[in-house]
C-alpha positions as CSV (number, residue, x, y, z in Angstrom):
1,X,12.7,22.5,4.5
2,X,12.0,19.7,2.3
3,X,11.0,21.8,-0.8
4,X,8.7,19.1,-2.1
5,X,8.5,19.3,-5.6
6,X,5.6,20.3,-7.7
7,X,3.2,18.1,-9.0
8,X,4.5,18.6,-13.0
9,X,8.1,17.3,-11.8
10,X,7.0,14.3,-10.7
11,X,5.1,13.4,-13.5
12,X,7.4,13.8,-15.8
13,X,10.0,11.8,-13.8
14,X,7.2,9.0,-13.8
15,X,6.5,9.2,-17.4
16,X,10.4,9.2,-17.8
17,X,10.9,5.8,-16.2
18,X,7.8,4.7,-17.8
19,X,9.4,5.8,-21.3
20,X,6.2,7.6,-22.2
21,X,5.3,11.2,-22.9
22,X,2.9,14.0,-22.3
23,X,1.4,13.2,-25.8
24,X,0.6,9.4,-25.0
25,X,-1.0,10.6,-21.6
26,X,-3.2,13.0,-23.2
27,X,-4.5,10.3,-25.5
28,X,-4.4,7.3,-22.1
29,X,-6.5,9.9,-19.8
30,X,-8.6,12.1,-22.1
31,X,-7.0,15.4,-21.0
32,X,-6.1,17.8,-23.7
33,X,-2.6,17.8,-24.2
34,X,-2.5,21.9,-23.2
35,X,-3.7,21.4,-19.7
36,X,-1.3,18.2,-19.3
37,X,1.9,20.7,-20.5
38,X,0.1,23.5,-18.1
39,X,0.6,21.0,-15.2
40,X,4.1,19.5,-16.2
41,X,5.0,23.3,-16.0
42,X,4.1,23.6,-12.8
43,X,0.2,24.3,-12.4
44,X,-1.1,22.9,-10.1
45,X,-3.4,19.4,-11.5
46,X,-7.1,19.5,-10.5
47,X,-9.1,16.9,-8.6
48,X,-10.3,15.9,-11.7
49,X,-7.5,15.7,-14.0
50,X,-6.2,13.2,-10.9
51,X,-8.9,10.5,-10.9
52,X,-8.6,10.6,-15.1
53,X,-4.7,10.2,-14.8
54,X,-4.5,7.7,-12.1
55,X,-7.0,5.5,-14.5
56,X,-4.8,6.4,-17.3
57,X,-1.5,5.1,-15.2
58,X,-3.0,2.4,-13.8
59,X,-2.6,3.9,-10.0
60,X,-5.3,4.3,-7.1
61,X,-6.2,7.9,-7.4
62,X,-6.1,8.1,-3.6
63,X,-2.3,7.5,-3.8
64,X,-2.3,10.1,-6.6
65,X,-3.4,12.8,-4.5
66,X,-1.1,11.5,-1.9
67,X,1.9,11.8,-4.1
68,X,0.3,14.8,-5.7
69,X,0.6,16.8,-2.1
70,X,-3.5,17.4,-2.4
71,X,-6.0,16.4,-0.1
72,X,-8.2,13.7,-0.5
73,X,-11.6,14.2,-0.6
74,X,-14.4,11.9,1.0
75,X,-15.0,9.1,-1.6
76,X,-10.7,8.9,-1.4
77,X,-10.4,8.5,2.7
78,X,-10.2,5.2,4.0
79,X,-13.1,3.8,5.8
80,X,-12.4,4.2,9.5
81,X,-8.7,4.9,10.7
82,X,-8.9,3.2,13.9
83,X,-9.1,-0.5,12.0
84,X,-4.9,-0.8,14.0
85,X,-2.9,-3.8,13.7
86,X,-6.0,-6.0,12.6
87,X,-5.2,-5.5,8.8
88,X,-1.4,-6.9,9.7
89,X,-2.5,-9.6,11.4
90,X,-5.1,-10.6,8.4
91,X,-2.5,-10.2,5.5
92,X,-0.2,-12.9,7.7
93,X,-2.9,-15.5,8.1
94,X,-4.3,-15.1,4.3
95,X,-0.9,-15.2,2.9
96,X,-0.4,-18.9,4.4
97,X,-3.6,-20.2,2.8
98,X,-4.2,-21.9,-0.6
99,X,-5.2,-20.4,-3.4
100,X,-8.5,-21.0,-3.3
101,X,-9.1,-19.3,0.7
102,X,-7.4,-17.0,-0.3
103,X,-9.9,-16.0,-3.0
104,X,-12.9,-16.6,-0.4
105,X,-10.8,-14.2,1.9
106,X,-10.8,-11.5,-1.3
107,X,-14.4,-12.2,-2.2
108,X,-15.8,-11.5,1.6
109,X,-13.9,-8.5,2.3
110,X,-15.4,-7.1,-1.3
111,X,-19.0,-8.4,-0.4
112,X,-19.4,-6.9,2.9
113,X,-21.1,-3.3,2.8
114,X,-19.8,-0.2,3.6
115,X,-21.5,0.4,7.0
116,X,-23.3,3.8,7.7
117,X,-21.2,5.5,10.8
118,X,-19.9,8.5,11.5
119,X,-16.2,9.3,11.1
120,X,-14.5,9.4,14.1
121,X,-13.9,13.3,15.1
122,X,-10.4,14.7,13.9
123,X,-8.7,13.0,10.9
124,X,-5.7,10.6,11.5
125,X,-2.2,12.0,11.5
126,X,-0.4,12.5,8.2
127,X,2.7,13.7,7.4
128,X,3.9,16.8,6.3
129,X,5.4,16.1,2.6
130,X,6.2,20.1,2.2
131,X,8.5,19.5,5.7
132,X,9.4,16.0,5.0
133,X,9.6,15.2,1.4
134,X,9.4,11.8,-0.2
135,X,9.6,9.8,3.6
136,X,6.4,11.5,4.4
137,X,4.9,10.8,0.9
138,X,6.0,6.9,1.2
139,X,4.3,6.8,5.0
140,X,1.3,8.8,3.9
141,X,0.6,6.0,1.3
142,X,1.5,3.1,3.3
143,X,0.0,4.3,6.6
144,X,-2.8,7.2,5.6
145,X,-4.4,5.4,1.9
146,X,-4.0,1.7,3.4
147,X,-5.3,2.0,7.0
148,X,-2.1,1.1,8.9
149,X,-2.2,4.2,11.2
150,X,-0.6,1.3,13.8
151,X,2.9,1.8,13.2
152,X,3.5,-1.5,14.0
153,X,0.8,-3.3,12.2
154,X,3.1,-1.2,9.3
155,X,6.3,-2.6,9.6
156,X,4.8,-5.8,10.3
157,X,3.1,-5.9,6.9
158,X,5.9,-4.9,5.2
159,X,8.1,-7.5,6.5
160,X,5.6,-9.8,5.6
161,X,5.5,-8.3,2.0
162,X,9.3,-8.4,1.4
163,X,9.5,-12.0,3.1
164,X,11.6,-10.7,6.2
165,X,13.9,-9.3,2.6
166,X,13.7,-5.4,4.3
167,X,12.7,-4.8,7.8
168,X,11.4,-1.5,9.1
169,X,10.9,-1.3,12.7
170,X,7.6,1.0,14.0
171,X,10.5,3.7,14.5
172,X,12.1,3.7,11.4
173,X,8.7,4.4,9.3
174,X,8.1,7.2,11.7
175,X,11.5,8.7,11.2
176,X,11.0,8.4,7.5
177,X,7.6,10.1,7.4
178,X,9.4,12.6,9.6
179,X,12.6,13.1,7.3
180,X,14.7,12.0,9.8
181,X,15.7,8.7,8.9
182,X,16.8,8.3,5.0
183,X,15.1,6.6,2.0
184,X,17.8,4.1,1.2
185,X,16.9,1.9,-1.9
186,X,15.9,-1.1,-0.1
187,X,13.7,0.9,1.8
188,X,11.8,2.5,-1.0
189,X,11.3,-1.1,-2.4
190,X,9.9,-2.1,1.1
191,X,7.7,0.5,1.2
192,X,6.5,-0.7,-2.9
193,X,6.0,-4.2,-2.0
194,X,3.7,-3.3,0.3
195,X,1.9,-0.8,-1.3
196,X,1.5,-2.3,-5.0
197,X,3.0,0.0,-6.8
198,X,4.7,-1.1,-10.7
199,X,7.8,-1.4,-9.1
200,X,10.3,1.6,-10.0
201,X,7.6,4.2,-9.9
202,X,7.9,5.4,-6.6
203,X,11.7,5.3,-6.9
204,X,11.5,7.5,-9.9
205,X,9.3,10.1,-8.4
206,X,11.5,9.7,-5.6
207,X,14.6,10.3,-7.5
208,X,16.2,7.1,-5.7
209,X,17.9,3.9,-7.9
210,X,16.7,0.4,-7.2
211,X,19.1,-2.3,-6.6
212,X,18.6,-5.3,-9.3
213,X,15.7,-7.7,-8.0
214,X,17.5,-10.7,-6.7
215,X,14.5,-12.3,-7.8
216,X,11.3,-12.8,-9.8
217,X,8.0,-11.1,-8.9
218,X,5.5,-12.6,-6.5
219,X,1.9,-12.8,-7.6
220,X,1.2,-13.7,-3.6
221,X,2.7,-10.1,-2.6
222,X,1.0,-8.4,-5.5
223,X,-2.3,-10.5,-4.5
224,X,-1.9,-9.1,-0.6
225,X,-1.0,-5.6,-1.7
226,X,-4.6,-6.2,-3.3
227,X,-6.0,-7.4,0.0
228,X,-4.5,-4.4,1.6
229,X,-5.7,-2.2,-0.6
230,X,-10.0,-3.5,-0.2
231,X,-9.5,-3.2,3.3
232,X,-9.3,0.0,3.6
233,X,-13.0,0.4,2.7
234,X,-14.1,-1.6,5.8
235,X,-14.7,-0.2,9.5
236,X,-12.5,-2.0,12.7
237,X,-15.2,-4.4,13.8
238,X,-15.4,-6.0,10.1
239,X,-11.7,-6.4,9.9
240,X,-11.6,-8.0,12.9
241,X,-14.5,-9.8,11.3
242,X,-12.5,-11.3,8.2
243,X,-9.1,-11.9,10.5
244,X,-11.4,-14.3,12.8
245,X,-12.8,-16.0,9.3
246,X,-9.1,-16.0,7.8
247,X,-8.0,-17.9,11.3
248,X,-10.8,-20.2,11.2
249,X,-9.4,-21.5,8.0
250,X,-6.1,-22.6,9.7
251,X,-5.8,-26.5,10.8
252,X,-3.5,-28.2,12.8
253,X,-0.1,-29.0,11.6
254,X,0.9,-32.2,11.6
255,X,3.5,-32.4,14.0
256,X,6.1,-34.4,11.2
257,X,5.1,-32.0,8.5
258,X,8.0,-30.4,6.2
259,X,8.1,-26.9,5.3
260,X,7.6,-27.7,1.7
261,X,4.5,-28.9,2.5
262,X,3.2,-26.8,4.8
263,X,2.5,-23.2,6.1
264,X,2.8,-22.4,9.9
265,X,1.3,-19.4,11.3
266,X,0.8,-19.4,15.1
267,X,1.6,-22.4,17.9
268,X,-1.4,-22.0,20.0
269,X,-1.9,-24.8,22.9
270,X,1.3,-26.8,22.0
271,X,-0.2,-27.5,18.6
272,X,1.6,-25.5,15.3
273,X,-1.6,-23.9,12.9
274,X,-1.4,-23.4,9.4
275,X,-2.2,-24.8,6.0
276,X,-1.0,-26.8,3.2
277,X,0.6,-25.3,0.6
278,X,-1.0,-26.8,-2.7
């Protein structure tokens, strides 16, 4: 068994790395000091002391259930969970486009309603964070909160997030949501990139070290993590929706273009599609 730790010990590893304490919480989130030492010692938190501490750490209060071991409720669950590998493919076209489609992108998704359908019967698969630990806590949050219940559209996204930095294969998340395959340090900041997380928190809760970053942070991975995130309020037919906008976006290459100059996404009837970087 996995013994998954209780709620308390995580936060206070969180507030650790963050080099904060219990006091400076109670004043972020409202909470009366007490019931924030009640939960550090172990009590269990309540759904409502969540949503006022995820506001208070600057955290989606679905993934703070998620890390919490809690169930979400309704207002928490994403949209629909059969939305598959759409999502992946919509992150790789939007991350080639300028700056200003790539607003239009984020603008659409957040104008287009939440549509009035039943759930599908039968919740999607999550794994079991008691039997699997932190791999099943990282899966939960990439694959449950963000809609990428396609294992592939997964490890596609994050190798799109990381820049091809960290790969993990369809397999490899499953493994780790299973306990089965360990949480090495580059994989817990594969799993970050893609999920938009201050980088080091998860690794903290985790109780796993970071290597160094061999470089500066992207705003365009911290902007996708973004675009990840809003999707998850849509249904599979308007995801489909904004991937067919996103490719309508895309031009032809020019066949003596550089790679400085521009992005390629797909080659599609001997002609390379993309846009220029600006």
């Amino acid at each position: 068994m996995a013994n998954y730790p209780d709620f308390g010990v995580l936060l206070t590893r969180l507030l650790r790395h963050r080099g904060v304490d219990v006091a400076w919480l109670a004043d972020a989130s409202g909470i009366p000091e007490t019931e924030l030492r009640s939960v550090v010692s172990g009590t269990p938190p309540l759904a409502a002391q969540l949503d006022d501490l995820a506001s208070a750490l600057g955290l989606h209060a679905a993934d703070l259930y998620v890390i919490a071991a809690i169930p979400r409720p309704e207002y928490a669950t994403p949209r629909d969970p059969a939305v598959g590998s759409a999502i992946a493919d919509l992150i790789h076209i939007t991350m080639a486009l300028p700056a200003d489609q790539r607003t239009r992108i984020q603008w659409l998704v957040d104008q287009l309603p939440q549509e009035r359908e039943e759930r599908p019967s039968g919740s999607p698969y999550m794994y079991d964070q008691q039997e699997a630990g932190f791999g099943a806590m990282l899966a939960n949050l990439l694959c449950g909160n963000r809609n990428l219940h396609s294992l592939t559209g997964a490890a596609k996204t994050v190798a799109l997030l990381t820049e091809g930095r960290v790969y993990l294969a369809a397999s490899t998340i499953s493994g780790i949501g299973r306990g089965r395959v360990a949480l090495t340090p580059d994989r817990v900041a594969g799993f970050e990139s893609a999920l938009g997380i201050p980088p080091g928190d998860l690794a903290a809760i985790a109780g796993v070290a970071l290597p160094e970053p061999s470089r500066p942070d992207d705003p365009l991975v911290a902007e996708m993590a973004g675009l990840l995130w809003s999707c998850r309020s849509l249904n599979a037919s308007q995801v489909q929706y904004m991937r067919d906008e996103a490719e309508s976006m895309l031009v032809v290459v020019p066949d003596d273009a550089s790679e400085e100059d521009w992005n390629r996404v797909h080659h599609h009837h001997e002609k390379w599609w993309g846009a220029p970087r600006r």
